[in-house]
C-alpha positions as CSV (number, residue, x, y, z in Angstrom):
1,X,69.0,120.0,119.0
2,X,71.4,117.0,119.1
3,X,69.0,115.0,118.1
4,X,68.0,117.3,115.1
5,X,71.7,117.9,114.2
6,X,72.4,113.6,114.2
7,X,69.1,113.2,112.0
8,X,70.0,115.8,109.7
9,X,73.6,113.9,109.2
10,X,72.4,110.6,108.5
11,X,69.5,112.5,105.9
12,X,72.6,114.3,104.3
13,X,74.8,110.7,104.1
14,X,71.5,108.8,102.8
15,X,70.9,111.7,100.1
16,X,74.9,111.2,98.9
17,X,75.0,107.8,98.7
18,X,71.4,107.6,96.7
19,X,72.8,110.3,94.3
20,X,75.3,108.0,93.3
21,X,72.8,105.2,92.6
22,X,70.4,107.4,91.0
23,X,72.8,109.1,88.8
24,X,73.7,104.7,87.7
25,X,70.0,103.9,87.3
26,X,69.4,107.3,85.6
27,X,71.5,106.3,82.4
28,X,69.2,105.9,79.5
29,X,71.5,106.2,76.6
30,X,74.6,104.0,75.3
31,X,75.8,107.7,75.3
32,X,75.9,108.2,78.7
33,X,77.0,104.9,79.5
34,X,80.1,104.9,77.3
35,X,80.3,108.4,79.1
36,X,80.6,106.7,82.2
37,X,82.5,104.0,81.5
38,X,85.3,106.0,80.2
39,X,85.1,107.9,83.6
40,X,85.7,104.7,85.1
41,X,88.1,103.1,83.1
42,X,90.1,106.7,83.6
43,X,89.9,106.2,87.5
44,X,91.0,102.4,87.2
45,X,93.8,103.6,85.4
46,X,95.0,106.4,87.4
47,X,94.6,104.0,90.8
48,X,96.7,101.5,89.8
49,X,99.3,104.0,88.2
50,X,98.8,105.6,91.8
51,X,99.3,101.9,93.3
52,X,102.3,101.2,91.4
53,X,104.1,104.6,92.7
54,X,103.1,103.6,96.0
55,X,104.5,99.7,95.7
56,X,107.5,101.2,94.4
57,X,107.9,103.9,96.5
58,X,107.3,100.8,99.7
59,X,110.2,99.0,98.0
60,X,112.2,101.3,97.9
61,X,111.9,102.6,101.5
62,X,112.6,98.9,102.4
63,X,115.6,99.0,100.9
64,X,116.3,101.9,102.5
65,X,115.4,100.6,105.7
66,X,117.6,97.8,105.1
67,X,120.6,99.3,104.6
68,X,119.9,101.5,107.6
69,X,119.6,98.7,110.1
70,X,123.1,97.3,107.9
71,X,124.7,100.4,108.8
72,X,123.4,100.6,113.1
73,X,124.7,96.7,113.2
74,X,128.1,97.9,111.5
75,X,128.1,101.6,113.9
76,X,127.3,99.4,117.4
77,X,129.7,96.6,116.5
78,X,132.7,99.4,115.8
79,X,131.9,101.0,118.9
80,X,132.0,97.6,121.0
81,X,135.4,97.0,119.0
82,X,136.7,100.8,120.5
83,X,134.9,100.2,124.2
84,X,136.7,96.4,124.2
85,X,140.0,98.6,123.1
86,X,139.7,101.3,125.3
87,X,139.1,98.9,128.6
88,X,142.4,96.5,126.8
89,X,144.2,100.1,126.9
90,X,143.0,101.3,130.3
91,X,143.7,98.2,132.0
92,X,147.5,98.2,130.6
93,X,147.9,101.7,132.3
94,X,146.6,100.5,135.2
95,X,149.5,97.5,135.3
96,X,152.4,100.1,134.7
97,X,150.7,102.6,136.9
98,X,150.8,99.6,139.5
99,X,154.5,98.6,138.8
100,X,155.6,102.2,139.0
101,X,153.7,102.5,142.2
């Protein structure tokens, strides 16, 4: 039944892809072939609008990304700045701790 179920698949996948091609070699008129190359020229058009948004939308999340990885850089070296500080301070209250001692 596996068998039957793989066969029937690759029947159903041969019948789709030969529609296509039969629906191409089944034009007969300049009719339907202007038809179909306005469908086409439609599609073309509406992928590379679709391509554009995506380039831009790419671009613009790079930027993004950028200024992200700006703004980490800038976040870890302030907190290195307040750790070096903090051990500077620590260390002085350790000295008068000592000379009070």
């Amino acid at each position: 039944s596996a068998q039957i179920a793989d066969l029937q698949q690759k029947v159903l996948d041969a019948d789709s892809g030969d529609r296509a091609k039969q629906r191409w070699d089944s034009i007969a008129t300049i009719l339907e072939a202007k038809c179909g190359l306005k469908y086409l020229l439609g599609e073309l058009v509406s992928t590379k609008v679709e391509k554009s948004k995506l380039e831009s939308s790419l671009q613009q999340s790079e930027a993004d990304c950028s200024d992200v990885q700006k703004m980490l850089t800038e976040e870890r070296n302030h907190i290195m700045a307040m750790e070096a500080e903090f051990q500077n301070q620590r260390l002085m209250q350790e000295q008068q701790h000592q000379e009070k001692v």
